[in-house]
FIDOKOL-821571 format. One line per 8 residues: number of its first residue (from 1); their letters; for each residue x negated, y negated, z negated of N, C-alpha, C. Coordinates in Angstrom, 2 decimals, decimal comma. Each point is the difference from the previous one (the first is absolute). Layout:
% FIDOKOL-821571
NUM = A = X Y Z X Y Z X Y Z; ...
This chain:
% FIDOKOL-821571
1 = XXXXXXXX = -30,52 -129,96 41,39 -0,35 1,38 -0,14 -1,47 0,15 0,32; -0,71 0,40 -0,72 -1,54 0,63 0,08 -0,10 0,98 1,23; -1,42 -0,36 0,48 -0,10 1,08 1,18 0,00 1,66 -0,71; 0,01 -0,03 -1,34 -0,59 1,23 -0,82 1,74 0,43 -0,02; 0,59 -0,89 -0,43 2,22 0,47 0,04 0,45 0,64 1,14; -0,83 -1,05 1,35 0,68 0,39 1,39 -0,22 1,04 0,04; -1,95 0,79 -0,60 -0,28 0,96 0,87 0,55 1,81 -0,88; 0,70 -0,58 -1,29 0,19 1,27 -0,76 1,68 0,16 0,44
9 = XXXXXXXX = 0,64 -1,24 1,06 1,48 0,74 0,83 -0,44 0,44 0,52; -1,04 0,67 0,99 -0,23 0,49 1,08 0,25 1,65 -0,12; 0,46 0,34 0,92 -0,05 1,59 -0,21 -1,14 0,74 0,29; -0,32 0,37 -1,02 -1,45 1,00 0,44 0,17 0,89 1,22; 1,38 0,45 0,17 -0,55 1,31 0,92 1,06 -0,44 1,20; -0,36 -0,47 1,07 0,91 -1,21 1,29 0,96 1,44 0,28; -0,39 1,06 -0,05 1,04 1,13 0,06 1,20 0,60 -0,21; -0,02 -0,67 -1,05 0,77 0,24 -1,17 0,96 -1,42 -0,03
17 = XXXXXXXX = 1,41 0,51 -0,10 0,84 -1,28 -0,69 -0,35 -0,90 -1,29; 0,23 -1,37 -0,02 -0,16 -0,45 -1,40 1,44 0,37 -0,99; -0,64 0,27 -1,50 0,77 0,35 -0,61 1,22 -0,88 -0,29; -0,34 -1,04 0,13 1,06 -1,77 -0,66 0,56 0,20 1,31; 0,33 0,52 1,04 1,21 -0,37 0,96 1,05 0,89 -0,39; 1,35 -0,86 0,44 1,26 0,69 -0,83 0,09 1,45 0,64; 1,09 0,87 -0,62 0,09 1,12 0,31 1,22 -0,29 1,32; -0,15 1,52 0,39 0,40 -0,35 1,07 2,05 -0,55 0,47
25 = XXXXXXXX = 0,70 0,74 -1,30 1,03 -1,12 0,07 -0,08 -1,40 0,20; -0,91 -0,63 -1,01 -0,17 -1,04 -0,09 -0,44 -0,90 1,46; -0,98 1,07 0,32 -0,08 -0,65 1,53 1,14 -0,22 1,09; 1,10 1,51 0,07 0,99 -0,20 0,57 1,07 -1,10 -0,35; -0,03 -0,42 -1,15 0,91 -0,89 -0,57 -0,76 -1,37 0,60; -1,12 -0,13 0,33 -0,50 -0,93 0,26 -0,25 -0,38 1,61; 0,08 1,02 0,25 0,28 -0,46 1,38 1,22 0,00 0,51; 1,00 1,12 -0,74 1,68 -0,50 0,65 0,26 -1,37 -0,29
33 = XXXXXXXX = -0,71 -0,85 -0,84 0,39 -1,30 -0,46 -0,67 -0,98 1,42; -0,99 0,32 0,19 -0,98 -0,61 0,50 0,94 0,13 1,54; 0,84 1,74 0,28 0,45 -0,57 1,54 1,31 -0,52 -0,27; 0,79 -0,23 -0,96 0,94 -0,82 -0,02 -0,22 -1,22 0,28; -1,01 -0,34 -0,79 -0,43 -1,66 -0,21 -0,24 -0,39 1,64; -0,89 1,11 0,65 -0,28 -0,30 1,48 1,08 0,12 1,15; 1,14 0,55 -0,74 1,59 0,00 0,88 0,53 -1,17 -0,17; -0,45 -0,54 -0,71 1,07 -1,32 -0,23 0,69 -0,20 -1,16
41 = XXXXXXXX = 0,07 1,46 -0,42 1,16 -0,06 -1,30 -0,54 0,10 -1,54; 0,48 0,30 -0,79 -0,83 -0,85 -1,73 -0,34 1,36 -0,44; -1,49 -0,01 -0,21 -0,60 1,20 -0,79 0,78 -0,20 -1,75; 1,26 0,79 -0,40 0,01 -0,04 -0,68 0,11 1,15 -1,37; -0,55 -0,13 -1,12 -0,16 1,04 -1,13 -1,12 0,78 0,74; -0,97 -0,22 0,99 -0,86 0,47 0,15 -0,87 1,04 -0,60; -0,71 -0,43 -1,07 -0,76 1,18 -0,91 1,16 0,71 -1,27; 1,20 -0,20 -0,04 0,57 0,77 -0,73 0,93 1,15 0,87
49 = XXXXXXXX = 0,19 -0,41 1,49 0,87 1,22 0,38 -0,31 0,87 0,21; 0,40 1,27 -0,36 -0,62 1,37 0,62 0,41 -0,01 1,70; -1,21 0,77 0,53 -0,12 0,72 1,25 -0,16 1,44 0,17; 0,15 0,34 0,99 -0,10 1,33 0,61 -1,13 0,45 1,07; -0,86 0,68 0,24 -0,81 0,70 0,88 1,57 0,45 1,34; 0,70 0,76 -0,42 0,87 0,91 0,77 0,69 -1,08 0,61; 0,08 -0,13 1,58 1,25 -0,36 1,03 1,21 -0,28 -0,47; 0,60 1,49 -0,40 1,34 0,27 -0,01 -0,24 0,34 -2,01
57 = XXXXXXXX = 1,44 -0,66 -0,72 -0,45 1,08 -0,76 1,74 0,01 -0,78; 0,62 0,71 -0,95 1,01 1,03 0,23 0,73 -1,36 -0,56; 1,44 -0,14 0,59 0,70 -1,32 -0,41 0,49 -0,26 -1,36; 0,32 0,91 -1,21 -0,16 0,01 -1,05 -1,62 -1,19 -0,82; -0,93 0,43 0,76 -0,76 -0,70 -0,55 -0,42 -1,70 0,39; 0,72 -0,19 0,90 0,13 -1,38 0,23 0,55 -1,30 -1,19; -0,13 -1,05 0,11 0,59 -0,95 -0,99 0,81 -0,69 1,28; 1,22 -0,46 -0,97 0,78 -0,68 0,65 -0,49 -1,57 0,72
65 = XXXXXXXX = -0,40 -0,49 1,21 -0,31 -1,15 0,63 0,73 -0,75 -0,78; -0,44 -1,39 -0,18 0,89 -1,02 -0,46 -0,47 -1,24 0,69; 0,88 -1,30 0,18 -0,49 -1,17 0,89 0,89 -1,19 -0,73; -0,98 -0,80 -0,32 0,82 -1,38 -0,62 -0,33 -1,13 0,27; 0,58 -1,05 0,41 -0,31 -0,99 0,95 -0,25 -0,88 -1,09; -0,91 -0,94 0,55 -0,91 -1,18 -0,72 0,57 -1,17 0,65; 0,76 -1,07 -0,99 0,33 -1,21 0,69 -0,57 -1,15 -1,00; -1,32 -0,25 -0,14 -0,21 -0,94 -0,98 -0,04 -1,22 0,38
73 = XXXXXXXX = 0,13 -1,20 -0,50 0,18 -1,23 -0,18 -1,39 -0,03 0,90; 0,34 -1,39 0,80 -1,24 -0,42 0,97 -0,20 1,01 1,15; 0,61 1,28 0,26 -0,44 0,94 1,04 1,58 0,39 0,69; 0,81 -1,21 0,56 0,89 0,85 0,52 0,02 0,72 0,96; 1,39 0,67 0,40 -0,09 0,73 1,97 0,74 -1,35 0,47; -0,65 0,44 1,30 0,02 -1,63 1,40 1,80 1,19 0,20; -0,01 1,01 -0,54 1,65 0,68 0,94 0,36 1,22 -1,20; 1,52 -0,10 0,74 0,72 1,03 -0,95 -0,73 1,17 0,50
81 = XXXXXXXX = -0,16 1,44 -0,25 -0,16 1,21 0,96 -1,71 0,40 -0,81; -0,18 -0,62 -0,90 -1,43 0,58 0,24 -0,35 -0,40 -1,58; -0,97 0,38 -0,84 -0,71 -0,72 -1,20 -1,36 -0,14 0,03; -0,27 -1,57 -0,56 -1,38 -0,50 -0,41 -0,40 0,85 -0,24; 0,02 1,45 -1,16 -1,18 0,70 -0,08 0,99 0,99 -0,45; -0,44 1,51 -0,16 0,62 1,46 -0,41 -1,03 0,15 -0,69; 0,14 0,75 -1,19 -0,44 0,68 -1,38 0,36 1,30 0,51; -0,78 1,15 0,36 0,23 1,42 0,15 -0,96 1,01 -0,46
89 = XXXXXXXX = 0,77 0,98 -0,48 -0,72 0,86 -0,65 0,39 1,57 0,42; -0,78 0,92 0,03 0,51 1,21 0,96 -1,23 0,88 -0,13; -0,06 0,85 0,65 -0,91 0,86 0,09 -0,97 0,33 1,36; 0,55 -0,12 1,16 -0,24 -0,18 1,36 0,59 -1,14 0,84; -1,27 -0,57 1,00 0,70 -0,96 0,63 0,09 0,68 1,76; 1,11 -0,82 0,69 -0,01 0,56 1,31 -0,05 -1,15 0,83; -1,34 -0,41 1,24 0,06 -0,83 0,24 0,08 0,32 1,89; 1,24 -0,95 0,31 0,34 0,25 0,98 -0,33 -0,64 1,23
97 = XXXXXXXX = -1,00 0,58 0,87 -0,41 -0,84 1,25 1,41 -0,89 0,57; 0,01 -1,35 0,68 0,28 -0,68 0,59 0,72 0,66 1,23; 1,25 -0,17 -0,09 0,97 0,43 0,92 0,70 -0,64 0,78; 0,75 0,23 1,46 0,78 -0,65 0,81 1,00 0,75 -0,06; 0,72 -0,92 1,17 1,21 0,45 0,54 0,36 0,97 0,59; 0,80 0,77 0,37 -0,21 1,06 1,33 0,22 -0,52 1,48; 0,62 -1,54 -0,29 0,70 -0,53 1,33 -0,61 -1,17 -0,25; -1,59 -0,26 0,76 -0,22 -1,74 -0,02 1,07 -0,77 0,72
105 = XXXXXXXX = 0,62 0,68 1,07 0,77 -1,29 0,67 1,57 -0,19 -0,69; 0,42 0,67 -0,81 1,09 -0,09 -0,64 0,06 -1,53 -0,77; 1,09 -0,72 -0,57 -0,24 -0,97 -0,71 -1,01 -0,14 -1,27; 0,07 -0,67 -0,70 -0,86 -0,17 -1,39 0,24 0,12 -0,78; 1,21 -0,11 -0,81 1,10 1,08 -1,11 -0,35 1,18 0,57; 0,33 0,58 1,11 0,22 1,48 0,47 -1,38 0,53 -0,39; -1,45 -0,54 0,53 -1,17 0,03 -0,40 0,13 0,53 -1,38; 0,00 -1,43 -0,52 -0,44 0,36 -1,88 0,57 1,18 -0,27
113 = XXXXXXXX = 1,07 0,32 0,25 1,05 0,63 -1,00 -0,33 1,31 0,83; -0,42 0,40 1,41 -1,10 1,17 0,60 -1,36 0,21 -1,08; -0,56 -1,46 0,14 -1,26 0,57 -0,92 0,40 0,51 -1,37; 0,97 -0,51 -1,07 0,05 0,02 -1,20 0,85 2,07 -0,47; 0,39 0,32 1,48 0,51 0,95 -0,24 -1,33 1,22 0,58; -0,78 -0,55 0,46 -1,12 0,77 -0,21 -0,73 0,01 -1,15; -0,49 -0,89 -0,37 -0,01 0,36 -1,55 0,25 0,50 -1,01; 1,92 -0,23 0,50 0,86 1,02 -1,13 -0,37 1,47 0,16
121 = XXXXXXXX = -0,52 0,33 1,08 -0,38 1,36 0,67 -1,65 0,42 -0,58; -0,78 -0,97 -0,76 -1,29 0,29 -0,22 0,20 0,16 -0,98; 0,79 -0,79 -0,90 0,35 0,03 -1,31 0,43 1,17 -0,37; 1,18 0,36 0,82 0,61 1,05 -0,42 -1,16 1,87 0,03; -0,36 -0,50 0,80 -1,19 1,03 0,18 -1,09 0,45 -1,53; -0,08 -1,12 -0,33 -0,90 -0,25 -1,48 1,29 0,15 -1,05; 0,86 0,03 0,63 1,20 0,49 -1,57 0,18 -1,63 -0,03; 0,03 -0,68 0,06 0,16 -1,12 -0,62 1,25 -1,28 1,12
129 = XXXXXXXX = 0,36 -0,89 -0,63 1,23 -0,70 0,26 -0,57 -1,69 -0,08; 0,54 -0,87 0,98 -0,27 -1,65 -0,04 -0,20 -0,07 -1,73; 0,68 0,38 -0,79 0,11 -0,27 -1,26 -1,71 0,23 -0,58; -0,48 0,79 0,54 -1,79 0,14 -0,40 -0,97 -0,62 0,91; 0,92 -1,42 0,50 -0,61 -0,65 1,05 -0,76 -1,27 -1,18; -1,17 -0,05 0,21 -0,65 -1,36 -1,03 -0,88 -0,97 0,97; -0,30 0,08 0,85 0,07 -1,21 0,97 -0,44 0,13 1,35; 0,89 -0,90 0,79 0,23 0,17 1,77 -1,01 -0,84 0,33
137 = XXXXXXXX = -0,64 0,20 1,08 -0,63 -1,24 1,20 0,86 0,07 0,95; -0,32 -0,85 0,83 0,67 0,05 1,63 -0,90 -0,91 0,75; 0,16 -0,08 1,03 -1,08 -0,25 1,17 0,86 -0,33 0,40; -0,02 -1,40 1,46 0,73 -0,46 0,59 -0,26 -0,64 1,26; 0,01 -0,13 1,12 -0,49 -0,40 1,22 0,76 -1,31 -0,02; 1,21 -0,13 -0,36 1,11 -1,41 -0,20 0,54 -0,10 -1,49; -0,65 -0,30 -0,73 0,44 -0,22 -1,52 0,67 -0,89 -0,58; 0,08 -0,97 0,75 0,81 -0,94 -0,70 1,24 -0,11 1,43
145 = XXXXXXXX = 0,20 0,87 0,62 1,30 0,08 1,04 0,70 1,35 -1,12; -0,92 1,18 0,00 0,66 0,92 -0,85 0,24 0,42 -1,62; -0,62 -0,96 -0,66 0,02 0,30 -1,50 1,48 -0,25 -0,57; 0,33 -0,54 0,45 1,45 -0,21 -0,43 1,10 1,39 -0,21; -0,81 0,33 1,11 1,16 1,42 0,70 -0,35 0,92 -1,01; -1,63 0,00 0,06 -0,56 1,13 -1,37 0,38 -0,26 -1,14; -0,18 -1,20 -0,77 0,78 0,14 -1,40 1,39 0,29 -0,10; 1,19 -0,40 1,44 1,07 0,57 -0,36 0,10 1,68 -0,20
153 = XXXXXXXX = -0,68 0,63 1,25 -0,10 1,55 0,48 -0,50 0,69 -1,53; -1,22 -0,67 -0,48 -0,83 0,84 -0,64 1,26 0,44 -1,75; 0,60 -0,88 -0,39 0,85 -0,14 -0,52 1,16 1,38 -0,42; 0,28 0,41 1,53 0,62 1,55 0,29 -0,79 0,91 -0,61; -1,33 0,11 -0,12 -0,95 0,92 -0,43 -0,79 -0,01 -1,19; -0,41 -1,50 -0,67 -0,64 0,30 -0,83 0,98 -0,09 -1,73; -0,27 0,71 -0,51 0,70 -0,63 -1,22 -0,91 -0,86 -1,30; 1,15 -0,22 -0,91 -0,79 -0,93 -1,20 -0,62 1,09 -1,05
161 = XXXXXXXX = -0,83 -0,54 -0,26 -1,30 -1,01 -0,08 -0,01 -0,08 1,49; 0,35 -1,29 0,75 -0,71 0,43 1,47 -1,71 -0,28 -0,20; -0,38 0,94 0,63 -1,44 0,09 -0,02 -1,03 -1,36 1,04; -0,66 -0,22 -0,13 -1,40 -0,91 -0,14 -0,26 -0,35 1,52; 0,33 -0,86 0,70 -0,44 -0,04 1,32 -0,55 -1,11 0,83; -0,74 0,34 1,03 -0,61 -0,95 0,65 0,14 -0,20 1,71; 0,17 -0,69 0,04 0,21 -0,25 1,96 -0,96 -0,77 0,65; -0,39 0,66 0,73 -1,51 -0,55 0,73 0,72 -0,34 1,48
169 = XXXXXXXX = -0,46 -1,03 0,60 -0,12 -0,17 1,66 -1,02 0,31 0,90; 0,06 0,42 0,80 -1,38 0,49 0,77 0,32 -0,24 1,50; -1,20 -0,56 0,72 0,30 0,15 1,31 0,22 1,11 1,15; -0,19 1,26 -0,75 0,18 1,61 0,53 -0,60 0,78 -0,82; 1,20 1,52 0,25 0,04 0,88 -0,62 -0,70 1,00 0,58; -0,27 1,23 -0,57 -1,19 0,95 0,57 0,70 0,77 1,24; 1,25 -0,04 0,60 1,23 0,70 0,63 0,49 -1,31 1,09; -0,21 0,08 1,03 0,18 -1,33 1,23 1,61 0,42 -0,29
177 = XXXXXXXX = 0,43 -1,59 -0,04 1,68 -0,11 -0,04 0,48 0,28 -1,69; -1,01 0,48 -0,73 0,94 -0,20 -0,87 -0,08 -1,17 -1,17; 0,76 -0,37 -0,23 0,07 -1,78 -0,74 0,16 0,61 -1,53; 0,14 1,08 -0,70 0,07 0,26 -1,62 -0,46 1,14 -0,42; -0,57 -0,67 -1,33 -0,53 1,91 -0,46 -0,12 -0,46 -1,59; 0,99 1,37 -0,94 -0,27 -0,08 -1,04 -0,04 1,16 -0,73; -1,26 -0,26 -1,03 0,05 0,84 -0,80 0,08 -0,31 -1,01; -0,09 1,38 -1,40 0,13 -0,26 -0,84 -0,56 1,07 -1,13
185 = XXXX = -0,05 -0,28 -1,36 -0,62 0,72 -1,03 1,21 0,40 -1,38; -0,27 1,38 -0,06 1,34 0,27 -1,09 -0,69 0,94 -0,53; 0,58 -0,47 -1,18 -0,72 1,17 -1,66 0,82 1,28 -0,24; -0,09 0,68 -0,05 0,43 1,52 -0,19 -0,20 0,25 -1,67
């Protein structure tokens, strides 16, 4: 590019927006992609889905969520309870801070199945059901003493497509005493 090309992009007036940046859907479409991608989960149909400015907007005008699990050759799941990857498409996403138990000293079934019913409680709040669940983390202070327990527990709650998940170990959680925390992301 000629210094004479570079200097006729320049915007004459630094005041003023340049005209070649997208409009402003386009921007919103571009950054809901951009914080999916930064959640963890798959920016997908990006520049073709419509968005909204408005919070709330009247349930008639919603599209129906949909979620379809990806099992391709070379990428299996290490466990039943969960899929290599979710295909989702929706209109709003709801992403749910990292939750516990109500009873750290209770057992570790009792735990999960405490945390997972808080969730059902966040979910339900956003209108929405495990079924608009597209993928879990969990945090773990003892992960390979408790993962076992979680893929049986989680099982009660999530349904098929089971959605996209990951289990991390950590040597502590932000909460002294407590050994699990999970969250999760669901399409509306």
């Amino acid at each position: 590019m000629s210094s004479h090309d570079h200097e006729s992009n320049r915007n004459p007036n630094p005041n003023e927006p340049l005209r070649a940046l997208p409009d402003e859907n386009q921007r919103r479409q571009f950054l809901s992609a951009a914080l999916v991608g930064a959640a963890g989960g798959a920016a997908l149909n990006a520049w073709g889905a419509t968005t909204s400015a408005s919070a709330v907007e009247p349930a008639g005008s919603l599209i129906t969520p949909t979620r379809q699990a990806l099992h391709p050759p070379g990428a299996p799941a290490a466990d039943s309870g969960y899929s290599p990857a979710i295909m989702a498409q929706g209109q709003r996403l709801l992403f749910i801070s990292g939750q516990g138990p109500e009873d750290i000293h209770a057992d570790m079934e009792v735990q999960i199945r405490q945390t997972f019913d808080r969730i059902g409680i966040l979910l339900q709040a956003a209108g929405a059901t495990f079924a608009n669940v597209v993928i879990v983390r969990s945090y773990w202070v003892y992960m390979l003493r408790d993962i076992a327990i979680f893929r049986k527990v989680r099982k009660d709650y999530l349904v098929e497509p089971y959605p996209a998940s990951t289990a991390v170990g950590t040597p502590e959680l932000a909460i002294p005493g407590l050994e699990l925390e999970i969250e999760v992301v669901a399409v509306l």
